[in-house]
C-alpha positions, 0 to 999 in steps of 0.5 A: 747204362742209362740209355739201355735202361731207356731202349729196353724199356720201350718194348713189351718184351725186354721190360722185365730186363729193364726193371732189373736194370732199373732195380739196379741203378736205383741203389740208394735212390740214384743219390750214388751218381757222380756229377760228372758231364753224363750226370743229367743225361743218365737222369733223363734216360732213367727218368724216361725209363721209368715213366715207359715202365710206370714206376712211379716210386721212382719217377717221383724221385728222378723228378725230384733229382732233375728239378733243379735243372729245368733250364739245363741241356743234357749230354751223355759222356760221350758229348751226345746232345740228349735234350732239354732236361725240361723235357723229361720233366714234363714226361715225369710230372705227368707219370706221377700226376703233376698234370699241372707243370707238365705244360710249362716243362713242354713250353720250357724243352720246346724254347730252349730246342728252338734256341739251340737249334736243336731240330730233332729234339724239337721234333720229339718234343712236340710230338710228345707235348701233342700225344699228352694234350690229346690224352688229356682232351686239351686244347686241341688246336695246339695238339695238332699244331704240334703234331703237324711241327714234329710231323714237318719237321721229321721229315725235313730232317730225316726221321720218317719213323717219327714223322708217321708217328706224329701223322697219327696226331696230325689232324686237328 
């Protein structure tokens, strides 16, 4: 359910729905969830959910939730590898404000993706690492540096919708 969350909230159109959804699963502050092996994963998906939707209420206690977890990978119920939870931490800490982690959560998503070899995950990552250190105006070496890793390496490994993404952010 998580992962709906997620992919509805990701459009203009069906937010209203994801905010429903969102409402929904939030009972008791997400405290209900089994820690089950989805556990991290239904986090992440509703972590990103609410950072897409800018609730921050929420994200702030999703964040809460996955920060103990930082060095820990994600898989949903179906054993589907979702990333590195430090990831969305880093998505998180900067939907709330807490610009001052969000760097070691992307430096500590982008370690553990490359160690695991976990190349469509080092993609994302790096394209969202490059899209927060240009909104930022931070080092912009190391943003088209990422951009241009993600930008390479979607399209090495097939994924032509993120590599013209990444293009955007490619040229230092």
């Amino acid at each position: 359910r998580a992962r709906v969350i997620r992919a509805t909230a990701a459009f203009a159109a069906t937010q209203p729905l994801a905010r429903t959804l969102l409402d929904e699963m939030a009972v008791r502050d997400f405290r209900d969830f089994s820690k089950t092996i989805g556990y991290l994963a239904s986090l992440q998906g509703l972590g990103l959910a609410a950072c897409m939707l800018d609730d921050k209420p929420r994200a702030e206690t999703l964040y809460a939730l996955l920060a103990p977890y930082p060095h820990h990978n994600a898989v949903d119920g179906m054993m589907c590898y979702e990333g590195s939870v430090s990831h969305a931490l880093a998505m998180l800490a900067d939907c709330i404000g807490r610009t001052e982690l969000v760097e070691g959560h992307f430096d500590d998503a982008l370690a553990m993706n490359v160690r695991i070899g976990a190349r469509s995950r080092v993609a994302r990552t790096s394209l969202e690492y490059a899209r927060w250190l240009h909104r930022q105006n931070r080092r912009p070496a190391r943003a088209a540096e990422l951009a241009r890793k993600a930008h390479e390496l979607a399209d090495t490994i097939g994924m032509p919708w993120l590599a013209a993404l990444a293009r955007a952010y490619d040229q230092g």
